[in-house]
C-alpha positions as CSV (number, residue, x, y, z in Angstrom):
1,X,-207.7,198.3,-85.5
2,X,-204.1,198.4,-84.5
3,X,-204.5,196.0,-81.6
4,X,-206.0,193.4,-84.6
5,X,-203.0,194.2,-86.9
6,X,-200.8,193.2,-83.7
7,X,-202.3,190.7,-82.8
8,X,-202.6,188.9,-86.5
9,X,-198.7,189.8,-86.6
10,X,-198.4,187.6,-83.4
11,X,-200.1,184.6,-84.3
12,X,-198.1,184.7,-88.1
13,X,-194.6,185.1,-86.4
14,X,-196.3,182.0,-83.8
15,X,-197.3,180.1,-87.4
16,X,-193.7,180.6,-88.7
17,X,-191.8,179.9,-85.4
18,X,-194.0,176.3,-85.3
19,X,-193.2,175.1,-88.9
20,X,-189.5,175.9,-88.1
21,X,-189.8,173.7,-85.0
22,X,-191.7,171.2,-87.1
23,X,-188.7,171.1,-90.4
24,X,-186.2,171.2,-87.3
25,X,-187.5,168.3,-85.8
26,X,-188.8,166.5,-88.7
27,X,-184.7,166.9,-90.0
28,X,-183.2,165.5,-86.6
29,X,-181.2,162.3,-87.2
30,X,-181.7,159.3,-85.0
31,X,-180.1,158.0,-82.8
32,X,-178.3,154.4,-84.0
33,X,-178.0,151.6,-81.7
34,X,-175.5,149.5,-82.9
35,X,-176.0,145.8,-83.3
36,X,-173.6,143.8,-81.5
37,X,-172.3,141.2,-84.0
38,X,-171.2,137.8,-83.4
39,X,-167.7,136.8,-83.7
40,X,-166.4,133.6,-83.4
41,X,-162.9,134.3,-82.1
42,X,-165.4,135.8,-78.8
43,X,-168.2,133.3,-79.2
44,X,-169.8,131.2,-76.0
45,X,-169.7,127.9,-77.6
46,X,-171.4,124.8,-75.5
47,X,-170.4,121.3,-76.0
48,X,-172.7,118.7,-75.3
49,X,-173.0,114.9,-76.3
50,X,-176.2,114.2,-78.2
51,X,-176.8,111.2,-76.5
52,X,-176.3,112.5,-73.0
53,X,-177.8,116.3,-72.4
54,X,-181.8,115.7,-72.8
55,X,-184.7,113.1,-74.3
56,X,-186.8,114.5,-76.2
57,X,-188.0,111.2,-77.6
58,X,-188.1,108.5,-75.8
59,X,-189.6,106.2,-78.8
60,X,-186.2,106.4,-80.2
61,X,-184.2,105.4,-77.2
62,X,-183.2,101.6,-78.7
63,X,-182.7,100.9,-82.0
64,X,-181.1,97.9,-84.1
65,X,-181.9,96.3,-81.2
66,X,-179.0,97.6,-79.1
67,X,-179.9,95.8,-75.9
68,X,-176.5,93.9,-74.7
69,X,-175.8,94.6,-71.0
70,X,-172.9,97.5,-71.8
71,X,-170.3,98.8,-68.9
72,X,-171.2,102.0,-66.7
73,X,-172.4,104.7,-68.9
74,X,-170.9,103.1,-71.7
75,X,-174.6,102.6,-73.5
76,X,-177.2,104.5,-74.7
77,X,-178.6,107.1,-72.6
78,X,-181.8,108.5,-75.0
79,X,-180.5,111.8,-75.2
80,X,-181.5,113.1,-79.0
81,X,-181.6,115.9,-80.9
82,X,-185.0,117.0,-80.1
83,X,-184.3,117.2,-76.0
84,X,-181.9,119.7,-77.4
85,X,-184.5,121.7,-79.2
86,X,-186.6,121.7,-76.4
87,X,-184.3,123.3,-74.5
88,X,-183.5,126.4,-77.1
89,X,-187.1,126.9,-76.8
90,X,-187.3,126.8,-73.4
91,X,-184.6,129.5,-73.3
92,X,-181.8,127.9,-71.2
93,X,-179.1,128.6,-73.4
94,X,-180.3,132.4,-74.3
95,X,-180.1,132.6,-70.3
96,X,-177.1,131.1,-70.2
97,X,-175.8,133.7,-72.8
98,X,-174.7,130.7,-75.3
99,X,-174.3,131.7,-78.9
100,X,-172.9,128.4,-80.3
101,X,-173.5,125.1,-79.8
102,X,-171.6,122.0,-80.5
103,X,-172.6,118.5,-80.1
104,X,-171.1,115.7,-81.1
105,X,-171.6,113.2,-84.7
106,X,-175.2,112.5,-85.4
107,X,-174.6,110.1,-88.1
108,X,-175.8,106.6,-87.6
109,X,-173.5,104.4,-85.6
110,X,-171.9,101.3,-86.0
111,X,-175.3,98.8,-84.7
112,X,-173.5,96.1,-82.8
113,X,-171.4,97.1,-79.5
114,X,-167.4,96.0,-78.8
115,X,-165.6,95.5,-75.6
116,X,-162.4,97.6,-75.8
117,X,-161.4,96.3,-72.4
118,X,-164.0,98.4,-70.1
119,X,-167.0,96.4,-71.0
120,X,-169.6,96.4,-73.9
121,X,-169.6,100.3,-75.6
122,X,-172.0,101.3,-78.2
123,X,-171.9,104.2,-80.6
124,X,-173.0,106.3,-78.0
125,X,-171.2,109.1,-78.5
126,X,-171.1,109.6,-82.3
127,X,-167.6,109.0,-83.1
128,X,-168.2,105.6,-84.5
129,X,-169.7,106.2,-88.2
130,X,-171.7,103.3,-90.2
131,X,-173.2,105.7,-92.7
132,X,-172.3,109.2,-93.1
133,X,-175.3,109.8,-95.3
134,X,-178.1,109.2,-92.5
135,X,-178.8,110.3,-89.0
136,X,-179.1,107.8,-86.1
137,X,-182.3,107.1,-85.2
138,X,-181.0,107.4,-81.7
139,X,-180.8,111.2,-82.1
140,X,-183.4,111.4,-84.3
141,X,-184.6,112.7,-87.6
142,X,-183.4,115.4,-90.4
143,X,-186.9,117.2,-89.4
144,X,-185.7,117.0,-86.0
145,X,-182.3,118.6,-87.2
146,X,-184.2,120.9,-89.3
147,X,-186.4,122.5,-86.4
148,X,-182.8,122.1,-84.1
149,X,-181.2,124.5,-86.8
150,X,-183.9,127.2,-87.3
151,X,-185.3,127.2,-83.9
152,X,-181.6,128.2,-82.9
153,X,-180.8,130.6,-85.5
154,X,-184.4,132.7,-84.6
155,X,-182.4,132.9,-81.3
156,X,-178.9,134.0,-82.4
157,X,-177.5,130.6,-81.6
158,X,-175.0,128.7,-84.2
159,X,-175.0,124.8,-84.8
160,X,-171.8,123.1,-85.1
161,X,-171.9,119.5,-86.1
162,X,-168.4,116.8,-85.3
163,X,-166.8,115.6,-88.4
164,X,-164.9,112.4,-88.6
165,X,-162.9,111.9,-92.0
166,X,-160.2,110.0,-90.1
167,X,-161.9,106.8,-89.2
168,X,-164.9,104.1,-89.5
169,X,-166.6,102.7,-86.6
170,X,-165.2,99.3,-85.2
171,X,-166.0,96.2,-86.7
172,X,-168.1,94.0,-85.3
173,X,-170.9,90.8,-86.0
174,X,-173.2,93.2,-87.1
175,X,-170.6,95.8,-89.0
176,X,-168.4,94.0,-91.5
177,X,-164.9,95.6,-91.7
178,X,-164.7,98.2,-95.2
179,X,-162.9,97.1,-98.0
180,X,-159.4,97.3,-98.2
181,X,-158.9,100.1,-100.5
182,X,-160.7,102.2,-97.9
183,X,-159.5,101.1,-95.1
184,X,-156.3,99.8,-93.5
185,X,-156.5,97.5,-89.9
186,X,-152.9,96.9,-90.0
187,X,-150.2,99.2,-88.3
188,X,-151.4,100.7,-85.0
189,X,-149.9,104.4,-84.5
190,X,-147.0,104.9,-82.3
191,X,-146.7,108.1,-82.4
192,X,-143.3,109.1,-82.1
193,X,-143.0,110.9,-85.6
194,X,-145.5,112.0,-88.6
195,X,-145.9,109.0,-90.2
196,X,-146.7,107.0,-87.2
197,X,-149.3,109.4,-86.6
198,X,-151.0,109.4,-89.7
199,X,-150.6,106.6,-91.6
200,X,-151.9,104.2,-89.2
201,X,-154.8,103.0,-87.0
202,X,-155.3,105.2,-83.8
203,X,-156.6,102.2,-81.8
204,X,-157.2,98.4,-82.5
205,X,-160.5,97.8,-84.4
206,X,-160.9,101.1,-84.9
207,X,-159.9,100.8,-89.2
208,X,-158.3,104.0,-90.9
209,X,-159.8,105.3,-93.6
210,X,-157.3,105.9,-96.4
211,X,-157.1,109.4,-96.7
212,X,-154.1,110.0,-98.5
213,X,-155.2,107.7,-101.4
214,X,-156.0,109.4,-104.6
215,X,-157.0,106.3,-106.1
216,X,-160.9,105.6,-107.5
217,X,-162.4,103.4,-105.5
218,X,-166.0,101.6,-105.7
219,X,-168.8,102.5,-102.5
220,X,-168.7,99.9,-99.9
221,X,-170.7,96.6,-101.1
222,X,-172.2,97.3,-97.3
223,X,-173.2,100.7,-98.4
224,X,-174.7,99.7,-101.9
225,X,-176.9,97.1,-100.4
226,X,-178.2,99.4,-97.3
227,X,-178.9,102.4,-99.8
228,X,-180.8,99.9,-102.0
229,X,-182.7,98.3,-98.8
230,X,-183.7,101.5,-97.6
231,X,-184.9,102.9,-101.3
232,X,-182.3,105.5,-101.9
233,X,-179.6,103.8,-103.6
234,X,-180.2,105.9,-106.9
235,X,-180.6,109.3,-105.2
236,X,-177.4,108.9,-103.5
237,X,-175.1,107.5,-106.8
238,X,-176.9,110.3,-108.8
239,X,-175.7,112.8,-105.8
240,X,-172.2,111.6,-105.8
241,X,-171.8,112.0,-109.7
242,X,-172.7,115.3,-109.5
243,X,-170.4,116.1,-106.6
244,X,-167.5,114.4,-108.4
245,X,-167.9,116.3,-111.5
246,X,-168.1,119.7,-110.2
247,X,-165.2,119.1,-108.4
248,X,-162.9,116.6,-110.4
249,X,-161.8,115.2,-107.4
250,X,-160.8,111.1,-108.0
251,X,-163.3,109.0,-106.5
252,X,-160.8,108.5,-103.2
253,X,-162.1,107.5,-100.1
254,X,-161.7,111.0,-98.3
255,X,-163.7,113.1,-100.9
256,X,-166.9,110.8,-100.6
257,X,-166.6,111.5,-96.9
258,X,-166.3,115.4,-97.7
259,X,-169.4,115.2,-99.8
260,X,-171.5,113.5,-96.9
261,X,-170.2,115.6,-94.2
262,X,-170.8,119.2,-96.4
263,X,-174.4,118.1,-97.2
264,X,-175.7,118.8,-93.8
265,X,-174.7,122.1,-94.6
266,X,-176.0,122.8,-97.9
267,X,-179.4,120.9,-96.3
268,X,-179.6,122.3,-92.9
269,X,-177.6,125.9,-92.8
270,X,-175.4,124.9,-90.1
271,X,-172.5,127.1,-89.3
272,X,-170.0,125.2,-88.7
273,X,-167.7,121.9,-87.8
274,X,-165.5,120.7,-85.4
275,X,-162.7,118.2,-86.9
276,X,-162.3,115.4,-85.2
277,X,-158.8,113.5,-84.9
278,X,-156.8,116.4,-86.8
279,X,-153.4,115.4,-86.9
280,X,-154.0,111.4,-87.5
281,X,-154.7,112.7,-91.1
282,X,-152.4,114.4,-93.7
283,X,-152.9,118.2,-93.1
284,X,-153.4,118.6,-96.7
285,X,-156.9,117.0,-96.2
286,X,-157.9,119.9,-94.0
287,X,-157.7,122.3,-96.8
288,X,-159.4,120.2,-99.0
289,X,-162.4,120.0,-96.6
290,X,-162.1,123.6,-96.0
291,X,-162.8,124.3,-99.7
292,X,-165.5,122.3,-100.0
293,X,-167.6,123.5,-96.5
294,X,-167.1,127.0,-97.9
295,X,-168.6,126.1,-101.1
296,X,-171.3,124.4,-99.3
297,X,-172.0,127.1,-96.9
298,X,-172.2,130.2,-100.1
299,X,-174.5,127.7,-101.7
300,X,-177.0,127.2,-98.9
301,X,-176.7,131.2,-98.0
302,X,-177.6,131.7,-102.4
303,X,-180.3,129.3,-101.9
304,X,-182.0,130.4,-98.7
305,X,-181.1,133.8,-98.7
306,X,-184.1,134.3,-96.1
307,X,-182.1,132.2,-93.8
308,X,-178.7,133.5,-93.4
309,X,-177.8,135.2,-90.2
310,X,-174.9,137.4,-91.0
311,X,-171.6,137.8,-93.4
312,X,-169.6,135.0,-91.2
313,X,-167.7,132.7,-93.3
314,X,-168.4,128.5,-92.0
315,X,-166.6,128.0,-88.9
316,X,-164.0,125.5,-89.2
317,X,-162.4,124.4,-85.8
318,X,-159.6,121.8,-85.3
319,X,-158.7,118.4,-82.3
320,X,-155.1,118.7,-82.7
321,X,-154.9,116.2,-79.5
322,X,-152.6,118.2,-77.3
323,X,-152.1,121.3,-79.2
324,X,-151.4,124.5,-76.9
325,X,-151.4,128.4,-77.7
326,X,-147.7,128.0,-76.6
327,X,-146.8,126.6,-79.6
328,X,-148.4,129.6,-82.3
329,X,-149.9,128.1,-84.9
330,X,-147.5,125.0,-85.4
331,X,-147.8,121.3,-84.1
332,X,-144.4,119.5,-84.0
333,X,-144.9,115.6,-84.2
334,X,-140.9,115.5,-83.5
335,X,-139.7,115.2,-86.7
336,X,-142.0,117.6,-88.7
337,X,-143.4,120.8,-87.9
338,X,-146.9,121.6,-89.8
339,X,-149.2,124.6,-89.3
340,X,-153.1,124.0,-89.5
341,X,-154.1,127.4,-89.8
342,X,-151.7,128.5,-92.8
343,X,-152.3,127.2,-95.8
344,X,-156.0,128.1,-95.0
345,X,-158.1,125.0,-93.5
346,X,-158.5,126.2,-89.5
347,X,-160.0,129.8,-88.3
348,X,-159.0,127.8,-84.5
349,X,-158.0,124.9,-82.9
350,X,-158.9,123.4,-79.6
351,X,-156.6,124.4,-77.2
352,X,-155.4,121.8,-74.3
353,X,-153.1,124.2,-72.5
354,X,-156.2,125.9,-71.1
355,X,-156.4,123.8,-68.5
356,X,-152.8,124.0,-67.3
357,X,-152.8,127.6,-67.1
358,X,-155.6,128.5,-65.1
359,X,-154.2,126.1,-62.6
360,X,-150.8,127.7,-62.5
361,X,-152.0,131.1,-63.3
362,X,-154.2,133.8,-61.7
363,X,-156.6,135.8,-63.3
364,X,-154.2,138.8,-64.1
365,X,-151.6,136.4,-65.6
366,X,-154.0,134.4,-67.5
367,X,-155.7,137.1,-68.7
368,X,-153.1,139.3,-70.4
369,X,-151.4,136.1,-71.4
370,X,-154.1,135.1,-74.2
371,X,-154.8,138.8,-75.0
372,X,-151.5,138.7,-76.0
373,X,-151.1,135.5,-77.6
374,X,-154.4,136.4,-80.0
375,X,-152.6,140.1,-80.8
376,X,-149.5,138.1,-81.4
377,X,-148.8,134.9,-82.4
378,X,-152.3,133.9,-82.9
379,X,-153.4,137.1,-84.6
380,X,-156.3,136.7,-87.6
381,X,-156.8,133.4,-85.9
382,X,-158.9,132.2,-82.9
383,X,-158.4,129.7,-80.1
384,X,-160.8,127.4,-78.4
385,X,-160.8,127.0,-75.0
386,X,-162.1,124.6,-72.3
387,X,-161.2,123.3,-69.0
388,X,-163.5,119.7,-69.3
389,X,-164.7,117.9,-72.2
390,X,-165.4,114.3,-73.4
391,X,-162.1,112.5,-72.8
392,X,-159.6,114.8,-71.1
393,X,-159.0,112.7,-68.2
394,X,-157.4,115.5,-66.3
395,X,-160.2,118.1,-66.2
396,X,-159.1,121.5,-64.0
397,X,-161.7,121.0,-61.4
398,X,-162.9,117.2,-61.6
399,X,-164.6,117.2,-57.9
400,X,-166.6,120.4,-59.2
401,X,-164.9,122.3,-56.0
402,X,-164.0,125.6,-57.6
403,X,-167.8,126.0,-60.4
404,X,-167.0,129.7,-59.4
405,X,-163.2,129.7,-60.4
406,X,-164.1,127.6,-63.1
407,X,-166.5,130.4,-64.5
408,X,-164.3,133.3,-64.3
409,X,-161.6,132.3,-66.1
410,X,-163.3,130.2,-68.9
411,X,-166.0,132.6,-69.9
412,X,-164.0,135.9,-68.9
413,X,-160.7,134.5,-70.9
414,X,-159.8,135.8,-74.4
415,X,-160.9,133.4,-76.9
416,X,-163.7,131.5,-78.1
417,X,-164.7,129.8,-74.7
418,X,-166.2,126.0,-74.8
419,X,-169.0,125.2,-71.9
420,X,-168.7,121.4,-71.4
421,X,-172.4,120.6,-70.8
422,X,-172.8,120.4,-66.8
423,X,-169.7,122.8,-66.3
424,X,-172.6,125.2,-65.4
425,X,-174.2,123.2,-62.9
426,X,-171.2,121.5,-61.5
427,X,-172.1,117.7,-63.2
428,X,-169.6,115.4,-61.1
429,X,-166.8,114.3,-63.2
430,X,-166.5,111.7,-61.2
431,X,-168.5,109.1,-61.3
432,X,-168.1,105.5,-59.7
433,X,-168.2,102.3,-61.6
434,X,-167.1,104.0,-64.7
435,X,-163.4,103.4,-66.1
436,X,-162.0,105.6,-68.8
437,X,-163.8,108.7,-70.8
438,X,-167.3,107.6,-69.5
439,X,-166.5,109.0,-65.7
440,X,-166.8,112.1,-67.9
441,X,-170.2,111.6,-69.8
442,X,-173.0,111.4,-67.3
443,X,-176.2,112.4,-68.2
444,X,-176.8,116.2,-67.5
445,X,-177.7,117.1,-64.1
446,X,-181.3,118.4,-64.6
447,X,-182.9,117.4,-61.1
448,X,-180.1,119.1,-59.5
449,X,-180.3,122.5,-61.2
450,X,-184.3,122.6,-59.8
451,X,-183.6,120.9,-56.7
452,X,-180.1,122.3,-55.1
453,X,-180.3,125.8,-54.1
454,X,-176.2,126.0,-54.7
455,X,-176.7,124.5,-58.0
456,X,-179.2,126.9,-58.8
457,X,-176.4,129.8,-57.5
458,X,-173.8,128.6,-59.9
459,X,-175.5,128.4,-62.7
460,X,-176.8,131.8,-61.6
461,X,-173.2,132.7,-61.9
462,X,-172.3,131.3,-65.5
463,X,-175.8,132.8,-66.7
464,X,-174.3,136.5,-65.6
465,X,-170.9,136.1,-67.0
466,X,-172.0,134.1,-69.9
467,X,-174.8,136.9,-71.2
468,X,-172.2,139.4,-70.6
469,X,-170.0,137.5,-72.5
470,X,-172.4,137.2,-75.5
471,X,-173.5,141.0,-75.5
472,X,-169.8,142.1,-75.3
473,X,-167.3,141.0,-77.8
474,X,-164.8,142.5,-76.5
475,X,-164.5,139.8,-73.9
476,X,-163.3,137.4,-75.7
477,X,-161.9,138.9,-79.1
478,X,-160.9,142.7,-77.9
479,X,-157.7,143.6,-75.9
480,X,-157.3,143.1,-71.8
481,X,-155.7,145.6,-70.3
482,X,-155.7,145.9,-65.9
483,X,-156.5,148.4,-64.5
484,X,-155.7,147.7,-60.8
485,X,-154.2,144.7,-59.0
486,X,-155.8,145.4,-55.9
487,X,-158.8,145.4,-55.7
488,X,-158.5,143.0,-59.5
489,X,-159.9,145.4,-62.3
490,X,-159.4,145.3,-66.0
491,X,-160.7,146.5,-69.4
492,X,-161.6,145.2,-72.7
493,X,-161.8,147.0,-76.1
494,X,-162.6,145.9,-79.0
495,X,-163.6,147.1,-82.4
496,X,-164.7,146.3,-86.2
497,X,-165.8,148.9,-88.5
498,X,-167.8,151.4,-86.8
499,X,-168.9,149.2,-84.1
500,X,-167.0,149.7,-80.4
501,X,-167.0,147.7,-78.0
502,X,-165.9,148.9,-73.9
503,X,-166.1,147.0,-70.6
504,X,-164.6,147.1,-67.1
505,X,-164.5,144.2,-65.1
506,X,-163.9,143.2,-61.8
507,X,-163.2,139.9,-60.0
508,X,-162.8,138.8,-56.0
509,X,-163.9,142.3,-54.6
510,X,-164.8,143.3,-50.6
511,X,-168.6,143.4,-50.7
512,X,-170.0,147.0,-50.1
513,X,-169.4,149.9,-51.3
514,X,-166.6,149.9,-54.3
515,X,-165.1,152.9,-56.1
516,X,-164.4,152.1,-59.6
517,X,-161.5,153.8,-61.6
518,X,-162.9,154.3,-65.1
519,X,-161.2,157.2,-66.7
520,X,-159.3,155.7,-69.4
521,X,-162.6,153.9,-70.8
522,X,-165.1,155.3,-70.2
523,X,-166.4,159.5,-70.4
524,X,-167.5,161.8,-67.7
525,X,-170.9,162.2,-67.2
526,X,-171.7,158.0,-69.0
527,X,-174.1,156.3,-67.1
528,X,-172.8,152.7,-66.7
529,X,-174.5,149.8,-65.9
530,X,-173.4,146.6,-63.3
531,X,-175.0,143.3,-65.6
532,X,-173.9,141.8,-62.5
533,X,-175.8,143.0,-59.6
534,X,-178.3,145.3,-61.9
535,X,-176.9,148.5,-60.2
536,X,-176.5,151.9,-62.4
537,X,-174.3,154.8,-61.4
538,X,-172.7,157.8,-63.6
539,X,-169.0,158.6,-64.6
540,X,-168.0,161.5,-62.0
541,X,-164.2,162.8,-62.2
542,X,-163.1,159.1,-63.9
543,X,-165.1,156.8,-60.9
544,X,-167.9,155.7,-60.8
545,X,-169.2,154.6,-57.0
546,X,-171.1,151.1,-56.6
547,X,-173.0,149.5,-53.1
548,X,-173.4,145.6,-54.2
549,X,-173.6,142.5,-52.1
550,X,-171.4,140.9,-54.9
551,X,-167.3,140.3,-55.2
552,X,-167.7,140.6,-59.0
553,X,-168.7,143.6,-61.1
554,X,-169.0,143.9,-64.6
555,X,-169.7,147.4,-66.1
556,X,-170.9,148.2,-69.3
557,X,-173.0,151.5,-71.2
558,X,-176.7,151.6,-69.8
């Protein structure tokens, strides 16, 4: 009888212990992972032209019967908006670790072609507007941007379209000049002060649109009788009512522009633009446009609540031709001094110093130069920089000698870092019969990249960096700080709200074995993880101890 009693006293004081366990287990918090956000001032934006990174469509190659003999690369290529769809899907930005994409205008182009003196050029690359209010059927159609828009957002990657407020396309047999009070064809820019800057044509044939007029003016007659060709003449008047009494803005030339431009973002959700020719037009305009893409952008996020990716505010970046990070946040045209960020229209501006200072500067002075410029001068703000594009004729590595170089100190740089497309597979730059910008705008070098096995180990390279890059803000909006000259380490911190952000980084290392001071980021006991080589190894007594084949190490938390 006593050994039941026991025994029944066991298995209750077994019962109770259990249900403890069970409550104390059933009461244990998870464990949060925190999502890394995206942030612009750290984002891995690539640039591409529309017309020259993939077809997607060949059907759509030649329109308005575009078929004049043109100069070298200075035509129609049948690149479109769908070839870059095709190659979100297929994942090649994801592996390059791109989070932002811009391309260049998608509106439809000027139809005939002009000879500026390096042979027949069409609209090519996007810059020459016809109609604001339609796509080019060269890069395809609003379903294409559509599927462009969401099948990049289902992937973390932001769209940001070119805007063009400054200009029309050239005039030519086929494109009648605009009328007056739009345009002016008379005074070419000199410019050697503000007005001369502004107030005047940028080119010959290239007409300036009025933008400092507050006058009402009538559409286009060219405008009125396409709209009412193509059956949409009503929807667009009754659209441009509505736009000018919510606003009671005059009917001036730059505010039907603004409407145009914003609608792709109350239609499509795209996150941002880049401004095209931003000091050739009074800075005042800026803000204006500012106002009215936020506006648009809270209006698409109320409508399509479903659709909106985070609490980012529309990313507004600026072409002040020649700007540099040297000079804050003020241009100086000689005479006058005017700041783009403040009054609010720019969150960054295209910086053209970039260049420059990664050929003068090494890593460490490069580095701890634009960490410091972004805490300082730059601070709240952003800056966006490249070391090729579209029609800097002085690229830092035209011959592609240096991809690797090139790499590491674009997407390891503070700042928002632009990929020209083909940076990543070192596209030549130079290219023979071309003169001008076009030696600069081949089509992108896809039968190299599956061909070459060294193209194949560059862009092995920028895919490394670049998904570091993307999965660590800190990169490119925290705070650099070396941690050795020799062998070249550094840090990067970074923080917003509850979310913290650590790396160590290191660049031109011995291969082999490589011990890695980590004391002052990282806690004893961490296990830390090389995205590089794929290696893992724990924090003992502030090192950590890594066997690679690599000269580049980047560490993060496993």
């Amino acid at each position: 009888m006593k050994k039941l009693i026991l025994l029944t006293l066991i298995l209750i004081t077994l019962s109770c212990k259990n249900k403890e366990t069970e409550h104390k287990i059933a009461t244990v918090e998870p464990v949060q992972t925190m999502v890394t956000p995206f942030v612009w001032e750290g984002a891995n934006l690539y640039f591409l032209l529309t017309d020259r990174f993939n077809n997607g469509d060949t059907t759509n190659d030649v329109n308005f019967d575009r078929t004049k003999e043109t100069g070298e690369l200075r035509g129609f290529e049948g690149g479109d908006i769908k070839g870059i769809t095709q190659k979100v899907k297929e994942g090649y930005f994801t592996d390059l670790g791109i989070n932002a994409i811009w391309m260049t205008p998608i509106v439809e182009q000027i139809h005939g072609g002009t000879d500026e003196g390096t042979g027949v050029t069409y609209g090519f690359h996007g810059y020459w507007a016809k109609d604001w209010t339609k796509i080019d059927p060269n890069f395809g159609t609003k379903e294409d941007l559509h599927e462009l828009v969401n099948e990049a957002h289902a992937r973390g990657i932001r769209i940001v379209l070119d805007a063009v407020i400054n200009h029309t396309g050239p005039v030519t047999d086929k494109d009648p000049v605009w009328p007056e009070e739009w345009v002016r064809t008379d005074k070419q820019c000199s410019y050697d002060n503000y007005e001369n800057t502004v107030s005047c044509t940028l080119v010959a044939n290239l007409p300036d649109i009025r933008t400092e007029s507050n006058e009402d003016v009538a559409l286009p007659p060219q405008l009125v009788e396409k709209w009412k060709a193509e059956g949409r003449y009503e929807q667009e008047v009754q659209e441009l009512n509505a736009f000018f009494e919510r606003t009671g803005h005059p009917r001036a030339p730059r505010f039907y522009i603004m409407k145009w431009l914003t609608d792709y973002i109350t239609e499509f959700g795209v996150d941002g633009y880049r401004a095209d020719t931003v000091k050739h037009t009074e800075a005042y305009v800026w803000e204006e446009f500012k106002k009215e893409c936020d506006y648009a952008f809270e209006q698409f996020k109320k409508n399509h609540p479903e659709k909106v990716l985070d609490d980012n505010q529309f990313y507004l970046v600026g072409e002040v031709y020649n700007y540099g990070v040297s000079s804050g946040q003020e241009f100086d045209f000689g005479d006058k001094k005017v700041n783009y960020f403040n009054p609010p229209s720019f969150q960054s501006l295209i910086n053209f110093e970039f260049k420059w200072n990664s050929k003068e500067m090494n890593y460490e002075e490069l580095f701890s130069r634009y960490s410091n410029v972004l805490n300082g001068d730059l601070k709240s703000f952003g800056t966006l920089n490249y070391l090729s594009s579209h029609d800097d004729g002085s690229p830092f590595d035209a011959n592609r000698q240096k991809p690797f170089e090139t790499a590491n100190k674009l997407v390891l740089s503070p700042g928002t870092s632009q990929v020209y497309y083909g940076d990543e597979s070192a596209r030549s730059l130079v290219i023979p019969g071309t003169e001008g910008d076009a030696t600069l705008r081949s089509f992108m070098n896809w039968d190299a990249i599956a061909k070459r096995k060294r193209i194949k180990e560059v862009l092995s390279h920028w895919q490394k960096l670049g998904q570091f890059r993307a999965k660590h803000p800190s990169i490119g909006a925290g705070t650099h700080q070396m941690i050795s000259a020799s062998p070249y380490y550094f840090s990067r911190s970074y923080q917003s709200g509850a979310y913290k952000d650590n790396v160590v980084v290191g660049l031109d290392l011995e291969k082999g074995k490589k011990v890695i001071d980590v004391s002052k980021v990282f806690e004893e006991r961490v296990m830390l993880r090389d995205a590089y080589s794929g290696e893992t190894a724990t924090v003992e007594n502030g090192t950590v101890t890594l066997n690679t084949e690599f000269e580049v190490v980047l560490l993060e938390r496993q």
